[in-house]
C-alpha positions as CSV (number, residue, x, y, z in Angstrom):
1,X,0.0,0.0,0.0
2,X,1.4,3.2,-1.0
3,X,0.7,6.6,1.3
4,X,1.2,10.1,0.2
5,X,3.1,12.8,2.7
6,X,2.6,15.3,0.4
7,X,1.5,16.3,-3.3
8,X,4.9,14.9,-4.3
9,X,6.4,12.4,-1.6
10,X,5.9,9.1,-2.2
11,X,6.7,6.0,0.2
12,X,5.5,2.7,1.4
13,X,3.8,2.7,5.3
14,X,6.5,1.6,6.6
15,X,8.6,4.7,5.0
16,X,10.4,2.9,2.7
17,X,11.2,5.5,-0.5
18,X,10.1,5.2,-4.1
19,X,12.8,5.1,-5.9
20,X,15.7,4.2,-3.9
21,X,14.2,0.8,-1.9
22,X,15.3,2.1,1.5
23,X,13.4,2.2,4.8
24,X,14.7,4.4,8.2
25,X,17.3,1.8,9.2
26,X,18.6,0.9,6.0
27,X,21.1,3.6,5.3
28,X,23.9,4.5,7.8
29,X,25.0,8.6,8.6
30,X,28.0,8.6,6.2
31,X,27.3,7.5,2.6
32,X,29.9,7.1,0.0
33,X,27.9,8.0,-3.4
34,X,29.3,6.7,-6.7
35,X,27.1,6.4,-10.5
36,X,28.5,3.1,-11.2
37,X,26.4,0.3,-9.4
38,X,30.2,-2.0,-10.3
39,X,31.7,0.3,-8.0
40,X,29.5,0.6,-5.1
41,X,30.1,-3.8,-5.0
42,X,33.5,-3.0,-4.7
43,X,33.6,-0.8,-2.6
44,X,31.2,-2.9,-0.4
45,X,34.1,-5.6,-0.3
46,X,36.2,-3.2,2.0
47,X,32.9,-3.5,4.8
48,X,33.7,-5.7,7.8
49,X,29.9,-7.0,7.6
50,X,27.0,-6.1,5.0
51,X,24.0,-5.6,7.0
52,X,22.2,-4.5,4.1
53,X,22.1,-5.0,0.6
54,X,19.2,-3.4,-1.7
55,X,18.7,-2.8,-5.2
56,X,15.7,-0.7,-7.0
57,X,16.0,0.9,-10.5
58,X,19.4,2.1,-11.5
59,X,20.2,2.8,-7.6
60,X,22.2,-0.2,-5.4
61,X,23.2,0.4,-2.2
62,X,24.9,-1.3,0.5
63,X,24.9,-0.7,4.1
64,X,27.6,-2.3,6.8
65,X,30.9,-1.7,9.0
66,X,34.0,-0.3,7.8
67,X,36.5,-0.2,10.7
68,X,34.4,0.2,13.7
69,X,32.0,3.2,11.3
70,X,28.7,2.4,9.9
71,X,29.2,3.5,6.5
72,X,27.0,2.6,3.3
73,X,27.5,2.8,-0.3
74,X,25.0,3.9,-2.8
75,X,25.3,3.9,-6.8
76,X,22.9,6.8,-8.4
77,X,23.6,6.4,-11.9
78,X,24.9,9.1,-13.8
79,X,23.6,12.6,-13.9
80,X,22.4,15.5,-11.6
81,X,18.8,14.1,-11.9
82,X,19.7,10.8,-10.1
83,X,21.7,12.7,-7.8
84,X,18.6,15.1,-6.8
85,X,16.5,12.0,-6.4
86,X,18.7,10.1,-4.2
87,X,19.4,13.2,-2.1
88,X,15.9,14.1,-1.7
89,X,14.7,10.6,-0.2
90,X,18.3,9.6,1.4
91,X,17.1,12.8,3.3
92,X,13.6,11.3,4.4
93,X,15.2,8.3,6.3
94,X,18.8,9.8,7.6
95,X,18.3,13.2,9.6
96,X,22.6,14.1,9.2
97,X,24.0,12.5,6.5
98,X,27.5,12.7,5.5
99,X,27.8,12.6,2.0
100,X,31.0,12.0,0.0
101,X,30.8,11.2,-4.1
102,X,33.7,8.7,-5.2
103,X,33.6,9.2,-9.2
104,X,35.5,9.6,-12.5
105,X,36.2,12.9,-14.5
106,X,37.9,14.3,-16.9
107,X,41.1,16.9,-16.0
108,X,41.1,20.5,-17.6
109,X,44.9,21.8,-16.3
110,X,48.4,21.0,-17.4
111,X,49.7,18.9,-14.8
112,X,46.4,16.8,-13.4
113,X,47.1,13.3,-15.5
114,X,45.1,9.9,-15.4
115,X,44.6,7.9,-12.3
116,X,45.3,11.3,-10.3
117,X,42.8,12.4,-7.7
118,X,40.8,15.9,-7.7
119,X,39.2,17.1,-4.3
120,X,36.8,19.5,-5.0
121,X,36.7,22.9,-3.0
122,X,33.3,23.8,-5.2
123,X,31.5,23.2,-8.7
124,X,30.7,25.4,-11.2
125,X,27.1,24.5,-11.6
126,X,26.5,23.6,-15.7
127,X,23.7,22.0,-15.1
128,X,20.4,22.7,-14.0
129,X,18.9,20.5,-11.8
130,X,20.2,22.0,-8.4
131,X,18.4,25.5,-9.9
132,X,14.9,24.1,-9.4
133,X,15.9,24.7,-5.2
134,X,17.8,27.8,-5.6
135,X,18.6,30.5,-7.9
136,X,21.8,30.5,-10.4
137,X,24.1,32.5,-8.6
138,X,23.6,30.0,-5.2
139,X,27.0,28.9,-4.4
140,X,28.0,25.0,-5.1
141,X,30.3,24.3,-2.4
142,X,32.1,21.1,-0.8
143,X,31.6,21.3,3.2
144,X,35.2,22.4,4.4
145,X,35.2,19.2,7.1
146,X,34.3,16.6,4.1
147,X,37.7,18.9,2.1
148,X,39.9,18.6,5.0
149,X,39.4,14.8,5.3
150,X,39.8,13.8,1.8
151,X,43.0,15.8,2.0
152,X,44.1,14.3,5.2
153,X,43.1,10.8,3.9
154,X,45.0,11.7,0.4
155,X,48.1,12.6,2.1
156,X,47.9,9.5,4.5
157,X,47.5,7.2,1.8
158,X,50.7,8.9,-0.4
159,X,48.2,9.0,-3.8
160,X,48.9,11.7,-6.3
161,X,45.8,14.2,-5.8
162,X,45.3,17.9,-6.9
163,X,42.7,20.9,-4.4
164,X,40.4,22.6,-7.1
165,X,37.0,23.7,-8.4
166,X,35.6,21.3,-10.5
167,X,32.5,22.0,-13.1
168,X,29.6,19.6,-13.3
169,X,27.8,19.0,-16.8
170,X,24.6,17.6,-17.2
171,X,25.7,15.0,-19.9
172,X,28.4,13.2,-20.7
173,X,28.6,14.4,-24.8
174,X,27.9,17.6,-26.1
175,X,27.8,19.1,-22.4
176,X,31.5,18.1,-22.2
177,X,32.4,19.5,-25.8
178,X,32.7,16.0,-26.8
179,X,32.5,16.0,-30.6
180,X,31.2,12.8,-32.2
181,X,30.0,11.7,-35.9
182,X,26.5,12.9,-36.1
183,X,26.4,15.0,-32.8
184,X,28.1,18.5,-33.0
185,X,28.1,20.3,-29.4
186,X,27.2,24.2,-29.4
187,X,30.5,24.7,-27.6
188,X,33.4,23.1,-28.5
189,X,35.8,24.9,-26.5
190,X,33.9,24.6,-23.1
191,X,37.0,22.2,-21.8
192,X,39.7,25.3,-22.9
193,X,36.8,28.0,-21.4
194,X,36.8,26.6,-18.2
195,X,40.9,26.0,-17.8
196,X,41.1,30.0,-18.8
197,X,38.7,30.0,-15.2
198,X,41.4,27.4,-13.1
199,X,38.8,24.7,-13.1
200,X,40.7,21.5,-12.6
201,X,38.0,19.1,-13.8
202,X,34.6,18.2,-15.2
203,X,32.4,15.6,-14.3
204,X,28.1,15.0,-13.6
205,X,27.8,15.2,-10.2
206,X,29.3,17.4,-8.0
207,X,27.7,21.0,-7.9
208,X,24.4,18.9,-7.3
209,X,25.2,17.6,-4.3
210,X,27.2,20.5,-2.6
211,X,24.0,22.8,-3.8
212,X,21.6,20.1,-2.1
213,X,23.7,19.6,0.8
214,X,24.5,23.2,1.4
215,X,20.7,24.1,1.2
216,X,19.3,21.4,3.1
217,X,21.9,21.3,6.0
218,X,24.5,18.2,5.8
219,X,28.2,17.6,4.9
220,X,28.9,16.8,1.1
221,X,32.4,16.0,-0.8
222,X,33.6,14.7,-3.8
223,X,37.2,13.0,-4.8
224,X,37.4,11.7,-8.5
225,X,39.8,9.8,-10.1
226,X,41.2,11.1,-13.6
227,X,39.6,8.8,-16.4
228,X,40.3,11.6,-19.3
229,X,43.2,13.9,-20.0
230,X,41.1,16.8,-21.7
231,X,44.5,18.7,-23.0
232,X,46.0,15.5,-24.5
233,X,43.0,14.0,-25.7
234,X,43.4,10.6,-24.1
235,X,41.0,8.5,-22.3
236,X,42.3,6.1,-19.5
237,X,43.4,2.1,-20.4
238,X,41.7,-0.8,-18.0
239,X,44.5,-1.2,-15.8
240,X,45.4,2.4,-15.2
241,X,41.5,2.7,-14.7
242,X,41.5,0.0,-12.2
243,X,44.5,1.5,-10.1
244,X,42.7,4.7,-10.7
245,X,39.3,3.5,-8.8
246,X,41.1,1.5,-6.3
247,X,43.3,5.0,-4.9
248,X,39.5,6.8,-5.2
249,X,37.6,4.6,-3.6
250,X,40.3,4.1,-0.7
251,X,40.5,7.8,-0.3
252,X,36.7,8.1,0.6
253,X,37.0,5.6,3.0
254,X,39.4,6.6,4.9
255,X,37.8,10.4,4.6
256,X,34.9,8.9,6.5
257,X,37.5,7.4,8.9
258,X,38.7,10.9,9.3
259,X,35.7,12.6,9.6
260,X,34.6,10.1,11.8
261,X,37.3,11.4,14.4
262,X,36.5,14.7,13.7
263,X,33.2,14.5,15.0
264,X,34.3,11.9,18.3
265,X,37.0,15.3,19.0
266,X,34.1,18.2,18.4
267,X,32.0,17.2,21.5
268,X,30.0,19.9,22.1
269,X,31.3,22.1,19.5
270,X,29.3,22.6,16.3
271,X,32.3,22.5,14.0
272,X,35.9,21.3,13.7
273,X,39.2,23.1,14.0
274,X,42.8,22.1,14.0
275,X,43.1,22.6,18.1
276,X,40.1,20.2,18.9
277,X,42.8,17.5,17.4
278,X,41.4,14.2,16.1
């Protein structure tokens, strides 16, 4: 039996949520976010126990232990309009999530080559989805504790990563400048266009969940592994890819070990800073 909340909110009785599959229960706090369901097995291989597995549409998710940390997984599919839908009902069964996308993207500086990682700072919002909350000009940033921790858990780990804005596209082809046969984008030279503006990478994510995150309340990240070389033209091979997920996804998880000890050393405080220590 299906019950309305509202005009638009659809769940089961029991609150379980349309399109996702989850009820309260299901889905831990901290919530590593990935489009590629292949990932979000893999990364549910690092767990210490699965408590939870769930699959419904293009979204798979996995709840369980990593190191002492309830953590779950959760593929999207690609695109800022699987992103707003997961964010919207993950929000309906978790009061604080933690939020931290683990994905691919192309680099757009000299410098950031495959298999290296990008934090993101902030997103330049190309597409559109996050606007139907906000208006343009709303900011699209990365919380500074989810930054902090992907650096520290970067550093720990010894992986090649770069500190940047990244811009988010609503497609994969002719939002990217991605000429092929048959399909001519509008703007070829968005990739050189956003360099001239420092933007380190591009990807489809990103400035949907900071925007979401930022206006509803909870922490959001992003770290992405370098699948494209914009300036050379060269996609990644399967083994570099490989080695390229496996330093990703070991950098979110030990961000959410990080920011795990964050919040055990802020106590009372509302925030963390250096002197509370971890």
């Amino acid at each position: 039996m299906v019950t309305y909340k509202s005009a638009q909110m659809v769940s089961t009785k029991e609150g379980r949520q349309y399109h996702i599959g989850l009820a309260p229960g299901e889905l831990a706090p901290f919530i590593l976010v990935t489009g590629e369901p292949d990932r979000a097995r893999r990364v549910s291989t690092y767990f210490d126990t699965v408590t939870c597995e769930r699959a419904s549409r293009e979204y798979l998710t996995f709840t369980g232990v990593y190191k002492g940390v309830p953590l779950s997984v959760m593929a999207t599919g690609m695109g800022p309009d699987n992103t707003e839908i997961a964010c919207v009902e993950l929000c309906q069964i978790v009061e604080h999530p933690t939020v931290i996308r683990i994905g691919s993207s192309g680099s757009l500086k000299k410098g950031i080559e495959l298999a290296d990682l990008v934090i993101s700072t902030s997103a330049v919002r190309l597409e559109n989805t996050s606007t139907s909350y906000v208006v343009q000009g709303y900011p699209a940033v990365a919380h500074y504790e989810c930054v902090l921790a992907l650096l520290e858990a970067a550093n720990k780990l010894s992986l090649p990563h770069h500190l940047g804005v990244t811009a988010t596209a609503s497609g994969f082809y002719g939002s990217q400048g991605r000429a092929v046969p048959g399909f001519t984008p509008r703007n070829q030279n968005l990739p050189a266009e956003l360099d001239a503006m420092n933007v380190s990478n591009l990807e489809m994510e990103a400035s949907c969940w900071f925007t979401l995150g930022t206006y509803r309340g909870f922490r959001t990240g992003a770290v992405c592994a370098v699948y494209a070389n914009r300036h050379k033209d060269v996609f990644i091979d399967t083994e570099t890819k490989d080695l390229a997920e496996k330093r990703c996804i070991e950098t979110g998880l030990e961000a959410i070990l990080q920011l795990h000890k964050m919040d055990q050393a802020k106590k009372k405080h509302q925030h963390w800073f250096p002197s509370l220590g971890m």
